[in-house]
N, CA and C of each residue as an Amber inpcrd file, in Angstrom:
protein
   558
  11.6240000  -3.2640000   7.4330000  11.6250000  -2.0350000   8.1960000
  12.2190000  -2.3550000   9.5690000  13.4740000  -1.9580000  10.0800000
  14.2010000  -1.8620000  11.1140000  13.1440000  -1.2570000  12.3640000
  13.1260000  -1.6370000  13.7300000  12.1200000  -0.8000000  14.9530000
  12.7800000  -0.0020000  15.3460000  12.2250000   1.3290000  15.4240000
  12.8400000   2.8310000  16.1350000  13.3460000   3.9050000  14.5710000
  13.2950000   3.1000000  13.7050000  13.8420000   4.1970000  12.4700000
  12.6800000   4.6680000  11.8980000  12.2720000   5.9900000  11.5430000
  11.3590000   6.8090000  10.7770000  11.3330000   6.0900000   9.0990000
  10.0790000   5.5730000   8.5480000  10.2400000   4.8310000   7.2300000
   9.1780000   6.2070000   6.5490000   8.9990000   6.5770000   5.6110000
   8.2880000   7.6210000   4.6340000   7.6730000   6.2950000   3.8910000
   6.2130000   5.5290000   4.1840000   5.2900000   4.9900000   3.0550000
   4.4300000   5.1400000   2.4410000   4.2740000   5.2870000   1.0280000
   3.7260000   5.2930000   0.1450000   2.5840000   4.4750000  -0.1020000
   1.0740000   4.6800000   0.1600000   0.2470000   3.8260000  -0.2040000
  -0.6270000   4.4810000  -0.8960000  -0.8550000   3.2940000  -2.0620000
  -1.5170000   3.9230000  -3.4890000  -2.7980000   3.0430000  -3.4830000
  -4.1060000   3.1800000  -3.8470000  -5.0860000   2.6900000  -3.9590000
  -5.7370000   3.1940000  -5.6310000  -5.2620000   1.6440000  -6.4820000
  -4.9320000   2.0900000  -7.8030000  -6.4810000   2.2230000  -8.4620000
  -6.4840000   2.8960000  -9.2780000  -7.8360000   3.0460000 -10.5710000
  -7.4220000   3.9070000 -11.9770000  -8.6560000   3.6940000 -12.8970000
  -7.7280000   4.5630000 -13.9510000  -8.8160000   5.9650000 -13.5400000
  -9.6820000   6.2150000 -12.8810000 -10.1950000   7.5400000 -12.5700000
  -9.9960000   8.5310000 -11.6970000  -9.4340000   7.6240000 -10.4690000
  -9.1880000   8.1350000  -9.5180000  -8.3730000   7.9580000  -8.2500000
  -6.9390000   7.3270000  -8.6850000  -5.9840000   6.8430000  -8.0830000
  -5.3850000   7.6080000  -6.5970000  -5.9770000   7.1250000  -5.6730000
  -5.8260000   7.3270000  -4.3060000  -4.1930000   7.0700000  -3.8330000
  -4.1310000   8.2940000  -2.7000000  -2.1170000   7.7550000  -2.5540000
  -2.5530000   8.5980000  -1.4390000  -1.5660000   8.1160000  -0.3110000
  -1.2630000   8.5830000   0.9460000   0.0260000   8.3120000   1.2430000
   1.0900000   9.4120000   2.2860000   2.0880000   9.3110000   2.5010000
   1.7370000   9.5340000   4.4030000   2.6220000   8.7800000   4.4920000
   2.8770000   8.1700000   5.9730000   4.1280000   8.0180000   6.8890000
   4.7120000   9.0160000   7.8120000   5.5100000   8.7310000   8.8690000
   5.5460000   7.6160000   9.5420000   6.4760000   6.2240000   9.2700000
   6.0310000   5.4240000  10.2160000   7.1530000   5.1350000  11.3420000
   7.2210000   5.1540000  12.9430000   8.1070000   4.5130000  13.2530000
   7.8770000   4.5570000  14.8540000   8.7360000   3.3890000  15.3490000
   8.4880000   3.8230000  16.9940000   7.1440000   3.2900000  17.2830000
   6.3530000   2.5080000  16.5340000   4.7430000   1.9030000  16.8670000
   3.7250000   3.3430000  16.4790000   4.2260000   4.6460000  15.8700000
   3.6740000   6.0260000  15.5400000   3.1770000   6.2330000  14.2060000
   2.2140000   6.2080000  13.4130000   2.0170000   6.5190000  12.3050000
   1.6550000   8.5590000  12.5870000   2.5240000   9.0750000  11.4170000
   2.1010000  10.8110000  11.1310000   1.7790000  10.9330000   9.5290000
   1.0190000  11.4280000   9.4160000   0.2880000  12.1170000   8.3050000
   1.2620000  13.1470000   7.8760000   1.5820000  12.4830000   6.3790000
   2.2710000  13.6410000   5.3460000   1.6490000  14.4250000   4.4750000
   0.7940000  13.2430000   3.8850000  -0.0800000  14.0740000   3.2400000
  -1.0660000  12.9380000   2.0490000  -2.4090000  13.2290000   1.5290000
  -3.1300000  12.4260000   0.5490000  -3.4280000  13.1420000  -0.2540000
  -3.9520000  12.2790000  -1.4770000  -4.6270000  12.9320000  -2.6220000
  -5.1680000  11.7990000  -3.5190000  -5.4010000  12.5400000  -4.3060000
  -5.7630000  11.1370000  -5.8740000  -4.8180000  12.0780000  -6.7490000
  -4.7320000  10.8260000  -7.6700000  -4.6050000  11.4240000  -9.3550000
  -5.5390000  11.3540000  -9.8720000  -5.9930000  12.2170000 -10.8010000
  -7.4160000  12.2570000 -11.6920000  -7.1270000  12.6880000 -12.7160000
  -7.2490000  11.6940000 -14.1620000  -7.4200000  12.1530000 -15.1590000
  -8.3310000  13.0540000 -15.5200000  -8.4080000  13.7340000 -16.4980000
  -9.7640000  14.4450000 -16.8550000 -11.1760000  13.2410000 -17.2660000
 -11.9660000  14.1640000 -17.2290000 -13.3040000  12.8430000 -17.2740000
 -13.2060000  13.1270000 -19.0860000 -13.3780000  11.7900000 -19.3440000
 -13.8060000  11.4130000 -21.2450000 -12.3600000  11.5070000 -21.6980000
 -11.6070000  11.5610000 -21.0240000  -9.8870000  11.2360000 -22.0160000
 -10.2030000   9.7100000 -22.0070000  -9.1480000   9.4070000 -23.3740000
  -9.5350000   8.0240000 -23.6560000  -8.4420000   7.1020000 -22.8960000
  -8.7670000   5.8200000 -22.5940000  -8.2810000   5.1140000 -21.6050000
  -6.5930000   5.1240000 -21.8770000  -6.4890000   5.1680000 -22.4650000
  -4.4290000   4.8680000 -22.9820000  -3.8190000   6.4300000 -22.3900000
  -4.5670000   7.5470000 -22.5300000  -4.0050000   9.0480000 -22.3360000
  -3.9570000   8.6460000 -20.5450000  -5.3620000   8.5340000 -19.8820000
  -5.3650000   8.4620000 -18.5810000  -4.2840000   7.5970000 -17.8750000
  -3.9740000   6.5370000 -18.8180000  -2.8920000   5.6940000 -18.1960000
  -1.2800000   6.6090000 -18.0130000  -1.5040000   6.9420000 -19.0630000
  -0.5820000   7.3610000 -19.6250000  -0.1350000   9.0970000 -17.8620000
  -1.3300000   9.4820000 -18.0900000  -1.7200000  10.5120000 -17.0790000
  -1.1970000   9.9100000 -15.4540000  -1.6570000   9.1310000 -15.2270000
  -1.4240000   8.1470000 -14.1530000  -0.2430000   7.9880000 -14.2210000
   0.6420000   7.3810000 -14.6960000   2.5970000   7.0220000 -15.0660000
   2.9150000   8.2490000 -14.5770000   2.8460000   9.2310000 -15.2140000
   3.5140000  10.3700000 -15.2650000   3.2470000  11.3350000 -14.1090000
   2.0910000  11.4660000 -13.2920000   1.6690000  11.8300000 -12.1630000
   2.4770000  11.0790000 -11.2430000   1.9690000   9.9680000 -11.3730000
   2.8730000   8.8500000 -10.1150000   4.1640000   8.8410000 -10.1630000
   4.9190000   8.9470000 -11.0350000   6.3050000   9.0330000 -11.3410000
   7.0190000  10.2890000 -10.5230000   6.1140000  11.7890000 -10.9270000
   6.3290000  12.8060000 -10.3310000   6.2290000  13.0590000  -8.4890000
   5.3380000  12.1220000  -8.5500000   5.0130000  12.4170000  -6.4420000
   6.0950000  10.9130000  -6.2160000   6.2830000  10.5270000  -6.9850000
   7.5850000   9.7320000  -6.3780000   9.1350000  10.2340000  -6.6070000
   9.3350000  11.1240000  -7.7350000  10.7200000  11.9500000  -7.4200000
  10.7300000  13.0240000  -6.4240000   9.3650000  13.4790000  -5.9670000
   9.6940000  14.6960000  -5.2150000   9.2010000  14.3470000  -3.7400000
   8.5210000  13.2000000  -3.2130000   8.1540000  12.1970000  -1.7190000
   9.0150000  11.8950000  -1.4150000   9.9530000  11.0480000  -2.3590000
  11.0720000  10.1310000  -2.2460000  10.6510000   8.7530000  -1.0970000
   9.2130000   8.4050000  -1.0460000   9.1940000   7.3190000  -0.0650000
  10.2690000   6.4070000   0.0320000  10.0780000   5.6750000   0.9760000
  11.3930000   4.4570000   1.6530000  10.3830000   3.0440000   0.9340000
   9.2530000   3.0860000   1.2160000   8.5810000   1.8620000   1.1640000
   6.9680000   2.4830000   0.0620000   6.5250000   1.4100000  -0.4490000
   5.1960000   1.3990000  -1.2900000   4.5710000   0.3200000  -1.1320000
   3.2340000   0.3750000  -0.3200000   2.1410000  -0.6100000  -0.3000000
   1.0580000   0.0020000  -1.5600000   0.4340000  -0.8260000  -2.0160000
  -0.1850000  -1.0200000  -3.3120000  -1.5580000  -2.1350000  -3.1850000
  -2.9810000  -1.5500000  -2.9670000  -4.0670000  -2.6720000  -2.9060000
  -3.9280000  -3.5710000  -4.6300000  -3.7070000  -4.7370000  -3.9480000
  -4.3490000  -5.8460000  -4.9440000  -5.3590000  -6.2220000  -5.4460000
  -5.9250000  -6.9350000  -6.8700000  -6.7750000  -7.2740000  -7.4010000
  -8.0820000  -7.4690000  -6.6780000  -8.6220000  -7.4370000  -6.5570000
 -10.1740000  -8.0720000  -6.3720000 -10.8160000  -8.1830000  -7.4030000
 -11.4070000  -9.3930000  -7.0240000 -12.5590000  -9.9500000  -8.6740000
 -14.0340000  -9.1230000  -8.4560000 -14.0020000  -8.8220000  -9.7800000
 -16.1380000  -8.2900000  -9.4730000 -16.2710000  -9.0830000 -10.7110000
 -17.7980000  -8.9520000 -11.2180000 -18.2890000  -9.4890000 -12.0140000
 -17.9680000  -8.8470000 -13.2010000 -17.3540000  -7.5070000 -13.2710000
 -17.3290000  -6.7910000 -14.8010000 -16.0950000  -6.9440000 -15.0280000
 -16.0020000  -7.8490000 -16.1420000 -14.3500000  -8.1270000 -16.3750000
 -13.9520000  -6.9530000 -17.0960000 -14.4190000  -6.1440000 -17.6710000
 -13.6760000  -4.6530000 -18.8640000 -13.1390000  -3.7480000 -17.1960000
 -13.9350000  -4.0900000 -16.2970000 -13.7980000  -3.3010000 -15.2640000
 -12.6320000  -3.8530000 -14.6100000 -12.1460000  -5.0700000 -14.1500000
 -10.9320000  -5.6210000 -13.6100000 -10.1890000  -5.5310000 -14.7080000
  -9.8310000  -5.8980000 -15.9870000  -9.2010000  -5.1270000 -16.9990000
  -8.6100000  -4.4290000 -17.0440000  -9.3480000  -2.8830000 -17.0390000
  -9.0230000  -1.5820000 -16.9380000  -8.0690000  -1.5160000 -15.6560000
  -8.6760000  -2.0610000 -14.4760000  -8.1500000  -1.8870000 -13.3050000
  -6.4350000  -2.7360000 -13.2850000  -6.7390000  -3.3310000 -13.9230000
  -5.3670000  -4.3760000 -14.0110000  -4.6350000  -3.4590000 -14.3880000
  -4.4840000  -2.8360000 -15.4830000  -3.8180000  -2.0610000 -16.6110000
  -3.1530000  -0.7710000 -15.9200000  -4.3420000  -0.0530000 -15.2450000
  -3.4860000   1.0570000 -14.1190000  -2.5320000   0.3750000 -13.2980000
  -2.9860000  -0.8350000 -12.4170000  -1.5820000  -1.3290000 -11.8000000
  -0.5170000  -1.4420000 -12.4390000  -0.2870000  -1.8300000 -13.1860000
   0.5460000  -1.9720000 -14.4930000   1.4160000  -1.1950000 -14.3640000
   0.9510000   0.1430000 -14.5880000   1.3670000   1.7800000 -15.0800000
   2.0550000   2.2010000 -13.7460000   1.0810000   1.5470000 -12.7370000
   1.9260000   2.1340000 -11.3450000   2.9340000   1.6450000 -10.8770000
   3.0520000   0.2410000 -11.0790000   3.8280000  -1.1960000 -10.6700000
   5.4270000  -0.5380000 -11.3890000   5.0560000  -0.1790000 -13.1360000
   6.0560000   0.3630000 -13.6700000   6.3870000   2.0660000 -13.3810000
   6.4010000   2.7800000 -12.4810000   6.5990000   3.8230000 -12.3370000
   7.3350000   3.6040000 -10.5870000   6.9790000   2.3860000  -9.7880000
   7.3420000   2.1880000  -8.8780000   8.6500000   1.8350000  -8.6840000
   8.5760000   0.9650000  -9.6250000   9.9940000  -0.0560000 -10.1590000
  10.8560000   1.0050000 -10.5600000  10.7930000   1.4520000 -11.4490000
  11.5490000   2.7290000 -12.4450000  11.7350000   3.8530000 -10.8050000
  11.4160000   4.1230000  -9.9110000  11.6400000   4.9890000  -9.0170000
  12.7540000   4.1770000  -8.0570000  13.1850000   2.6240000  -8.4040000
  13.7800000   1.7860000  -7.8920000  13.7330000   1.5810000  -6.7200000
  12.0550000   1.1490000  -6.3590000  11.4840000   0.9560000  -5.2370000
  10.9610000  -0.6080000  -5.6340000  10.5230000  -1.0780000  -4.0970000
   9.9010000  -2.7540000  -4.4550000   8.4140000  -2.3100000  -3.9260000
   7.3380000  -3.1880000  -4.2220000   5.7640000  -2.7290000  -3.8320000
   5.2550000  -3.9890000  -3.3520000   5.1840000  -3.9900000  -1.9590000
   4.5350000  -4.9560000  -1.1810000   2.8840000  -4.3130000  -1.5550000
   2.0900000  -5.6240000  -1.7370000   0.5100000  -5.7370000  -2.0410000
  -0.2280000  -6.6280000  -1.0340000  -1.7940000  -5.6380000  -1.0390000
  -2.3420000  -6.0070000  -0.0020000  -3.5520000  -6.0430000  -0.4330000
  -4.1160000  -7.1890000  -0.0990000  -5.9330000  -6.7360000  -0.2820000
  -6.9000000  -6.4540000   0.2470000  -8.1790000  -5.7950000  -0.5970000
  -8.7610000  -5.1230000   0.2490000  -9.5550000  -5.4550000   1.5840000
  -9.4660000  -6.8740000   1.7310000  -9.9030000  -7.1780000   2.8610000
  -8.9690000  -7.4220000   3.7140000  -7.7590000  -7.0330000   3.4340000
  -6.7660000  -7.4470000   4.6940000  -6.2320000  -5.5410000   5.2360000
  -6.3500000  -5.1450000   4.4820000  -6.1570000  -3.5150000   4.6110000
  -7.0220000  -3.0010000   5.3400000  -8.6850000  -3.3020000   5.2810000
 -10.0180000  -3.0700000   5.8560000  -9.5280000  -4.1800000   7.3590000
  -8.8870000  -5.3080000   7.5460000  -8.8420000  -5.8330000   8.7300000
  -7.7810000  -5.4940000   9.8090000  -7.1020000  -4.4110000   9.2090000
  -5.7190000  -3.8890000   9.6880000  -5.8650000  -2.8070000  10.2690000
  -7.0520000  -2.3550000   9.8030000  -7.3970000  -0.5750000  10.2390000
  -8.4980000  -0.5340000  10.9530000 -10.0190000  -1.4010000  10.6390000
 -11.1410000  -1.7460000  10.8610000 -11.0700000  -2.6880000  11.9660000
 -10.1770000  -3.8130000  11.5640000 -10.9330000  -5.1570000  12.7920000
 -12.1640000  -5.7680000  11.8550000 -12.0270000  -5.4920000  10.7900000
 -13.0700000  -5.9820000   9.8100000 -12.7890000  -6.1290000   8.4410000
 -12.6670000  -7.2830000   8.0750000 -12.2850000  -7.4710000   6.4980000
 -13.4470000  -7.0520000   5.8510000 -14.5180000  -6.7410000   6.3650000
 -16.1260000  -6.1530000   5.3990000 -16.8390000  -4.6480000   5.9040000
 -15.8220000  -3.8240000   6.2070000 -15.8450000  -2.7300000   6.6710000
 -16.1230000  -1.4090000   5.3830000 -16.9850000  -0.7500000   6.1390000
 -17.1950000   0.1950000   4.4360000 -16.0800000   1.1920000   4.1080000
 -15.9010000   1.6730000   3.1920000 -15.1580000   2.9540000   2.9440000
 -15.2580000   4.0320000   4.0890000 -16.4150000   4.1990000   4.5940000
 -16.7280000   5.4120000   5.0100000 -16.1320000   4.8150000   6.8800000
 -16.1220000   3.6580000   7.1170000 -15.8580000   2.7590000   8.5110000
 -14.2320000   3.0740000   8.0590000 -13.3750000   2.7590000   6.9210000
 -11.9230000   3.2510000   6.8980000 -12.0970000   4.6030000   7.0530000
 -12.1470000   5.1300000   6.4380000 -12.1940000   6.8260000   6.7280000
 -12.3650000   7.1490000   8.0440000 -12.9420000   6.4690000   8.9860000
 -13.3330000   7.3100000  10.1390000 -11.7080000   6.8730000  11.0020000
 -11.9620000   5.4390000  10.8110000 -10.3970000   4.9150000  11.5720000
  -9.4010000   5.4130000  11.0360000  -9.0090000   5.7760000  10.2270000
  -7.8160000   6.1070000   9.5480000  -7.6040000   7.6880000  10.0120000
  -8.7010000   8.4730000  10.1790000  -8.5350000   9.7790000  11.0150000
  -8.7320000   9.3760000  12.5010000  -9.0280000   8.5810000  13.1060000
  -8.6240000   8.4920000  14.4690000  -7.2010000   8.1610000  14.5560000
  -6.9740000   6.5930000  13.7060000  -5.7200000   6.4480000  13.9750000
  -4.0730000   7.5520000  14.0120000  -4.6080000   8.3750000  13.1170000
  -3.2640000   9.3430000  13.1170000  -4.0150000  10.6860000  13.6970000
  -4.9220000  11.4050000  14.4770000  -5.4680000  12.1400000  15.0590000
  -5.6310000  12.8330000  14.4680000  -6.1630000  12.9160000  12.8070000
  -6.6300000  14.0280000  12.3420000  -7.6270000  14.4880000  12.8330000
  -8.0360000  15.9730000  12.2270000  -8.9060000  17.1320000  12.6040000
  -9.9380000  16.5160000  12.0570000 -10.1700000  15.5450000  10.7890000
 -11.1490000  15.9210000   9.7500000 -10.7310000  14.2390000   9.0210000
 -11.5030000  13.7920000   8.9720000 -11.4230000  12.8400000   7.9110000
 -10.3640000  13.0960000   6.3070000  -9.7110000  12.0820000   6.1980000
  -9.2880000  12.5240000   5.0530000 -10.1340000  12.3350000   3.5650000
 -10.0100000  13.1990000   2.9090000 -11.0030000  13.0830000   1.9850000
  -9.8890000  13.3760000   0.1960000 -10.7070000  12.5450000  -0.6350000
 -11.5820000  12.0590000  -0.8960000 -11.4340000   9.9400000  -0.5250000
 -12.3290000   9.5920000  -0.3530000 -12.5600000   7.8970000   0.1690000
 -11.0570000   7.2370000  -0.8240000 -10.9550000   7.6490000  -1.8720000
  -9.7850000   7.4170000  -2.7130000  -8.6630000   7.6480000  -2.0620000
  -8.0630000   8.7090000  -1.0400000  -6.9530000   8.9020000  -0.7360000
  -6.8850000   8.8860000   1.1570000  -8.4370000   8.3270000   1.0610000
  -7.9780000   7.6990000   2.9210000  -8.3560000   6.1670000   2.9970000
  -8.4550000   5.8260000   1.7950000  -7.9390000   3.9580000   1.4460000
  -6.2950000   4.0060000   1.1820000  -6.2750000   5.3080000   0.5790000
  -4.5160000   4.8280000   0.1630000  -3.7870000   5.2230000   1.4630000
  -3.9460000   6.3800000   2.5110000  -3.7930000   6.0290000   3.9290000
  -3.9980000   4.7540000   4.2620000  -4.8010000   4.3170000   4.5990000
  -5.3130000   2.9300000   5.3770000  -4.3470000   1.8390000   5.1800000
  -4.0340000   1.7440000   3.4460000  -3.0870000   1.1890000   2.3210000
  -1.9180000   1.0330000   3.4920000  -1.1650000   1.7740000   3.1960000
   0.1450000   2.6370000   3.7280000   0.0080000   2.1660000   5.1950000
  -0.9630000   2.5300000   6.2670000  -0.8310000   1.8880000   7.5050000
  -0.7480000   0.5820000   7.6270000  -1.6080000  -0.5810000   6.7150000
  -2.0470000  -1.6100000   6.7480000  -0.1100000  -2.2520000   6.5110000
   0.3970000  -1.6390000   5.7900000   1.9350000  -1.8610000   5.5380000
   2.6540000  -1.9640000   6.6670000   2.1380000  -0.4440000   7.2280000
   3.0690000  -0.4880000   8.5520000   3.2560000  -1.2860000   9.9730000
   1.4280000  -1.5940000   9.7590000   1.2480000  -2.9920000  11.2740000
   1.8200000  -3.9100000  10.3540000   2.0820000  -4.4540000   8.9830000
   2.2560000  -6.1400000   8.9940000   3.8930000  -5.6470000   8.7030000
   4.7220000  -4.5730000   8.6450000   6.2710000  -5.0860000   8.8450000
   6.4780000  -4.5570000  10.3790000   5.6950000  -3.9300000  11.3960000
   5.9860000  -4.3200000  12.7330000   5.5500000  -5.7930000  13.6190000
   4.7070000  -6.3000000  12.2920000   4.0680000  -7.6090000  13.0790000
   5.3900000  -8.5550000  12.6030000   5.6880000  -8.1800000  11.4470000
   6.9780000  -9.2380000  11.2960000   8.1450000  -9.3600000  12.0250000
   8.3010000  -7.7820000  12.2690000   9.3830000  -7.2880000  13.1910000
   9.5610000  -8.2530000  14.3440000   8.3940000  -8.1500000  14.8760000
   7.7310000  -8.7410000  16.1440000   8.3390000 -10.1310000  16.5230000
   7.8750000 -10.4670000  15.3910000   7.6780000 -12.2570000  15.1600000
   8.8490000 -12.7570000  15.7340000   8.4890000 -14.1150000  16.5690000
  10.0180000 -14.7870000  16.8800000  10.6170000 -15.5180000  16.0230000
  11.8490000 -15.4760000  15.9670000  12.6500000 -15.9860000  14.6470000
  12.7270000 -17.5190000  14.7550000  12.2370000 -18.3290000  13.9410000
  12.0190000 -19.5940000  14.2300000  12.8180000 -20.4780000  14.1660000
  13.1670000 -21.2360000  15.1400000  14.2730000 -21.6660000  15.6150000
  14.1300000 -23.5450000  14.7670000  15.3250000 -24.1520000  14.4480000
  14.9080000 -25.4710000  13.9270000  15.6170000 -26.2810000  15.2430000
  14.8040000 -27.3370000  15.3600000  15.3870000 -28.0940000  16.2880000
  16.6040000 -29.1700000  16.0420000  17.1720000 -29.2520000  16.8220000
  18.8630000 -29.7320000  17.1510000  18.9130000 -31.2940000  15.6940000
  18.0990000 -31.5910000  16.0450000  17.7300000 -32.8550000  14.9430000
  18.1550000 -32.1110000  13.6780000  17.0300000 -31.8100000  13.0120000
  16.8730000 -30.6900000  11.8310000  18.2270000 -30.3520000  11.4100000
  18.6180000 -29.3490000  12.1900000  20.1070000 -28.7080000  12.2880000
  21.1200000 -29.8730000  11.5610000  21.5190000 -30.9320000  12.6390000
  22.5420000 -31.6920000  12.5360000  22.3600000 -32.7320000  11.1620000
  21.2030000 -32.8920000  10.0820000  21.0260000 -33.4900000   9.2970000
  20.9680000 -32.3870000   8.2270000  20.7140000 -31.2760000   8.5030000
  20.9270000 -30.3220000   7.0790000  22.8720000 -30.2410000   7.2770000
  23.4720000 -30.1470000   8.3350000  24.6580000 -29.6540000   8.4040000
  25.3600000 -31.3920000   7.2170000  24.9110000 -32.4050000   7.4360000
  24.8930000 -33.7350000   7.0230000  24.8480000 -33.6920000   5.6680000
  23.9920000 -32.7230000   4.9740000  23.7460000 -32.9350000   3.6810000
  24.2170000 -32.4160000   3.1010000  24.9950000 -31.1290000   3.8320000
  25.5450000 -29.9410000   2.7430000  27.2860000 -30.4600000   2.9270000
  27.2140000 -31.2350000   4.0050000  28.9480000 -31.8390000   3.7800000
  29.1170000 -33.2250000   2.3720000  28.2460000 -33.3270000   1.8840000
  28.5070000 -34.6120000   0.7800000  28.6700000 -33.9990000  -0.1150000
């Protein structure tokens, strides 16, 4: 992400029940609110339809958003593996609907997303929600907790490619230099 250009990001906070997404103005050190939601399958469709539900939802708010960029929360382990499973499997669906929109998906986890917005990698849902409506001056919290993680998502994107921005470009010293220039002449 170039500094001073307006980027449109996409942050998705994946599940197969209730797939959280927020869209985000970023530029100039400014995050603006486009807009959130979830995808929601119906409750008791069987797991392959919901996926299936999910692709095709996500596919659709990505031909008609047209984001520039997509942040995407990463894995976390719990103890119920059918539950990381399942959860794997929606990434999957999204990962391939991202790609197919011929976009790339920088990933983040949930404790680095919670330390980006919070100041706290152990911050609750309801501690993002409150920051995530200060940070862009909403009226109202965004709701539901599903689609102001996928805000948070989406911001957490936007501080680490202005922190990169930032970064000084690291210079090799004169030594270094004159022995790589050494190796590539043989």
């Amino acid at each position: 992400m170039a500094p001073g250009i307006l980027v449109v990001i996409l942050g998705i906070d994946p599940s197969s029940t209730s797939t959280g997404y927020g869209l985000v103005e970023f530029g100039r050190r400014t995050s603006t609110y486009i807009d959130c939601g979830c995808i929601r399958p119906r409750p008791k469709t069987q797991f392959e339809d919901r996926l299936v539900y999910i692709y095709e939802h996500l596919a659709e708010l990505l031909r008609e958003r047209r984001p520039d960029e997509v942040a995407i929360e990463s894995s976390f382990y719990g103890k119920d593996a059918d539950a990381a499973a399942k959860l794997g499997e929606a990434r999957g669906v999204i990962r391939l609907a991202v790609r197919q929109a011929g976009l790339e998906a920088s990933f983040y986890s949930p404790a680095e997303v919670k330390k980006a917005v919070v100041g706290s990698g152990q911050a609750t849902k309801e501690q993002v929600q409150f920051m995530v409506a200060s940070m862009m001056r909403l009226k109202e919290p965004p709701r539901p907790l599903d689609a102001s993680d996928a805000l948070a998502i989406a911001l957490c994107h936007a501080h680490q490619a202005t922190a990169r921005s930032m970064a000084p470009a690291s210079r090799r010293r004169p030594e270094v230099e004159a022995l790589l220039a050494r190796m590539t002449n043989r």
